[in-house]
C-alpha positions in Angstrom: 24.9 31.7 47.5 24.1 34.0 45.0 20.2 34.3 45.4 19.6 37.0 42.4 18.2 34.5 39.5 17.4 31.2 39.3 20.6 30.1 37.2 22.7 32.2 39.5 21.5 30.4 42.4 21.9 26.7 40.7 25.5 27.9 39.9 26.7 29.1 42.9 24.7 26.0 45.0 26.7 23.5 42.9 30.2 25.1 43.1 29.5 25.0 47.0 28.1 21.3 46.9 30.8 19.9 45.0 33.9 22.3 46.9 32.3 20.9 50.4 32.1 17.2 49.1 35.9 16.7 47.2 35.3 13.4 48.5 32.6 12.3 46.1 32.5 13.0 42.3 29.8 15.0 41.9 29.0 16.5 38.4 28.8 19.8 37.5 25.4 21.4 39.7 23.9 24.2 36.9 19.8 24.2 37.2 18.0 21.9 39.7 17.6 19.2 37.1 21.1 18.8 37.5 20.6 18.4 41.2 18.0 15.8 40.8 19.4 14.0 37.8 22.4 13.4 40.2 19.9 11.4 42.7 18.3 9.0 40.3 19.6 5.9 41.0 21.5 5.1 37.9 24.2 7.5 39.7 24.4 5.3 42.8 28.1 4.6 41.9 28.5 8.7 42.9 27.8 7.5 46.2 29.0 4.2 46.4 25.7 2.7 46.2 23.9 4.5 49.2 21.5 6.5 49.8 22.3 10.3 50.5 21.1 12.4 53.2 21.9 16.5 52.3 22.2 19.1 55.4 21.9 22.4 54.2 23.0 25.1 56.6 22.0 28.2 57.1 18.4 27.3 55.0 16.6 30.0 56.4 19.1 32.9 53.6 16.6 31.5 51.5 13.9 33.2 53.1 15.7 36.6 51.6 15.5 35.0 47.9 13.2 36.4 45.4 10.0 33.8 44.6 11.4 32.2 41.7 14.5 31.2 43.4 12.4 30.1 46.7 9.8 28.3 43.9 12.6 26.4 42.3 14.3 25.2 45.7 11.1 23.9 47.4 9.8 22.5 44.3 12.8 20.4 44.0 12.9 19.1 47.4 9.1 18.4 47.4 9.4 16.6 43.8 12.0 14.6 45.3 9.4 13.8 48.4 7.1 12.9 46.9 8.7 10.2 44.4 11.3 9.6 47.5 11.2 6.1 46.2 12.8 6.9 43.0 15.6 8.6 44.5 18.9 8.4 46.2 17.8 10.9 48.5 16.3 10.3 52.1 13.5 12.7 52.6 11.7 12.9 56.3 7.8 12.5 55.9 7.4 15.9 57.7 9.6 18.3 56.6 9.6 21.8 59.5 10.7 25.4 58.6 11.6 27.0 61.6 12.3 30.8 61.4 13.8 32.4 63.5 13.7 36.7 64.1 
């Protein structure tokens, strides 16, 4: 991931997404409205009508981020959390950042 800007960060996240899922057409990933805009439900057929859960390894690079790229990640996922109902996405109630030294 290229953490030094905000677009930098949406760009290389998407390449990565879509090169590590070839077997779903996912749209081009550029800012995280793109990331969201790909959960709304009128792109279900993306996932074959389920709901998506997202692993994301190695989370804790994001720690080494400068604050607007940390801002724009966690204000994503919380967005998403918080209207879970209007996504494709499957968000845990309790969401824990463990970090380790």
């Amino acid at each position: 991931m290229d953490f030094k800007s905000i677009n930098k960060f949406w760009i290389s996240f998407g390449d990565s997404f879509r090169a590590d899922n070839t077997h779903v057409k996912i749209p081009a990933i550029r800012s995280a409205n793109d990331f969201r805009a790909m959960l709304e439900p009128s792109n279900s057929d993306l996932f074959s009508g389920k709901n998506v859960v997202i692993f994301l390894d190695e989370f804790d690079l994001l720690c080494k981020a400068p604050p607007a790229v940390i801002d724009s990640v966690l204000n994503l996922f919380r967005g998403i959390k918080h209207k879970r109902d209007t996504y494709l996405l499957q968000v845990p109630t309790r969401l824990r950042l463990i970090v380790k030294d």
